[in-house]
C-alpha positions in Angstrom: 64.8 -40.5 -20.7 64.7 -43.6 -18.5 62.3 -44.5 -16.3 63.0 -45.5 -13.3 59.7 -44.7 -10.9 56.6 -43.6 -11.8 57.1 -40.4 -11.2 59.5 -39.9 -14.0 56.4 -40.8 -16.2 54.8 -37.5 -17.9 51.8 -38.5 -18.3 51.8 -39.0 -14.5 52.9 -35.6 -13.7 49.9 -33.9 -15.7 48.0 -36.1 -14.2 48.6 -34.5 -10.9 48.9 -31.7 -12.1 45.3 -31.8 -13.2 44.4 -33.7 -9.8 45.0 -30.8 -7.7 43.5 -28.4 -9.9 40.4 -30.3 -9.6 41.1 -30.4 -5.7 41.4 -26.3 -5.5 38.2 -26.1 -7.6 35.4 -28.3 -5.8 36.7 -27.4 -2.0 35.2 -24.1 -3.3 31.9 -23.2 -1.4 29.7 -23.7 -3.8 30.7 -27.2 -5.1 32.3 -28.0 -1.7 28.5 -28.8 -0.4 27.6 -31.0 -3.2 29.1 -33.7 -2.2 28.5 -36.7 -3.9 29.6 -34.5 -7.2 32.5 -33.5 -5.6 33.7 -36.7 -4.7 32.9 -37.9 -7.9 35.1 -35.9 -9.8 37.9 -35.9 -7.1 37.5 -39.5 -7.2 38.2 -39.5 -11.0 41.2 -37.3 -11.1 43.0 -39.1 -8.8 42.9 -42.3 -10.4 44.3 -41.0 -13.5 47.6 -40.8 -11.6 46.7 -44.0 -9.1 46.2 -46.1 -12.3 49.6 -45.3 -13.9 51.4 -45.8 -10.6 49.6 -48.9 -10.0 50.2 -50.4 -13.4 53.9 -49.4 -13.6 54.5 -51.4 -10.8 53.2 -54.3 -12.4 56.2 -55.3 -14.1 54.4 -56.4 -17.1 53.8 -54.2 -20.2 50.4 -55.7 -20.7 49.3 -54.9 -17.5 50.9 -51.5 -17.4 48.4 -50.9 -20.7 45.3 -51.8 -19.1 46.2 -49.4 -15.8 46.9 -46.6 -18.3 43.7 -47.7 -20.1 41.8 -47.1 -17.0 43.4 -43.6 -16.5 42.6 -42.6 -20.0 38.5 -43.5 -19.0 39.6 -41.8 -15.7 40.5 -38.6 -17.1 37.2 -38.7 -19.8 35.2 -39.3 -16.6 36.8 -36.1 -15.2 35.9 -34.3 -18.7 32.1 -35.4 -18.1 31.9 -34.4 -14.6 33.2 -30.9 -15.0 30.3 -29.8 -17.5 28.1 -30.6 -14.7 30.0 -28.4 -12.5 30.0 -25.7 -14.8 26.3 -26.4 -15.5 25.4 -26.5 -11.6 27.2 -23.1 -11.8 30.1 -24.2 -9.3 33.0 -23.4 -11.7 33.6 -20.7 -14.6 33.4 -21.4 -17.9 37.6 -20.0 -17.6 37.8 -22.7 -15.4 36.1 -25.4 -17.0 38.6 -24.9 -19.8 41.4 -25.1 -17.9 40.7 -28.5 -16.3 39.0 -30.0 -19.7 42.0 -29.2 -21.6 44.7 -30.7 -19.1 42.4 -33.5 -18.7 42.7 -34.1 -22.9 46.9 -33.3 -22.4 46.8 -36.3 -20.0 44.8 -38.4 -22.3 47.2 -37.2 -25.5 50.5 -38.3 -22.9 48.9 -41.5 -21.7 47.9 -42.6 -25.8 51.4 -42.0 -26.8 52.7 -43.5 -23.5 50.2 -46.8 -24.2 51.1 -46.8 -27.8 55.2 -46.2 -27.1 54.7 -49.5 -24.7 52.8 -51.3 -27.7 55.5 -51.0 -30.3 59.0 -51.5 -27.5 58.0 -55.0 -27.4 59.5 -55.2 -24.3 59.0 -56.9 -20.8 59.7 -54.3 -18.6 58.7 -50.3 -18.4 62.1 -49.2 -17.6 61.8 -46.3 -20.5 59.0 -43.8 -22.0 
């Protein structure tokens, strides 16, 4: 498939995917008043998709691996935050899962994505 926008990226779709799940679970009441968590976490997610919008634009496949670097941290940060949710009793356990486990599908699609980019050997990101 070729790429032509960032959008076409699949690692970028999950990646909002998983951004407003994580939206729909901390405007909840309960984690809705903790605020500094749930910016946090909101924060987090949507960097994972910022990043690899931001670095696709770069132009440079070098760059475009150190944006999808930072969404790969982005999306661990997201992993780290939930448990504290789920330990602060904002979220379910059901829950919990649902968002840990797309966060490590987004990780999974951005490795393969960073290590597709490694072995092309090209200058531009026009494929995936």
């Amino acid at each position: 498939m070729k790429i032509e926008k960032f959008e076409d990226i699949r690692a970028w779709q999950q990646a909002r995917e998983l951004a407003n799940l994580v939206y729909d679970l901390t405007e909840t009441a309960k984690s809705a008043k903790d605020y500094r968590l749930r910016d946090q976490i909101q924060g987090a997610a949507g960097s994972i998709m910022h990043n690899i919008a931001e670095g696709f634009d770069d132009g440079s496949d070098v760059e475009f691996i150190r944006f999808l670097k930072y969404s790969r941290r982005s999306s661990s940060e997201v992993q780290s935050e939930i448990y504290l949710a789920l330990d602060r009793k904002y979220i379910s356990a059901e829950d919990f899962k649902r968002v840990y486990d797309m966060a490590t599908t987004a990780k999974k699609s951005i490795n393969a994505f960073i290590a597709y980019l490694r072995k092309s050997k090209r200058g531009s990101t026009s494929t995936e």
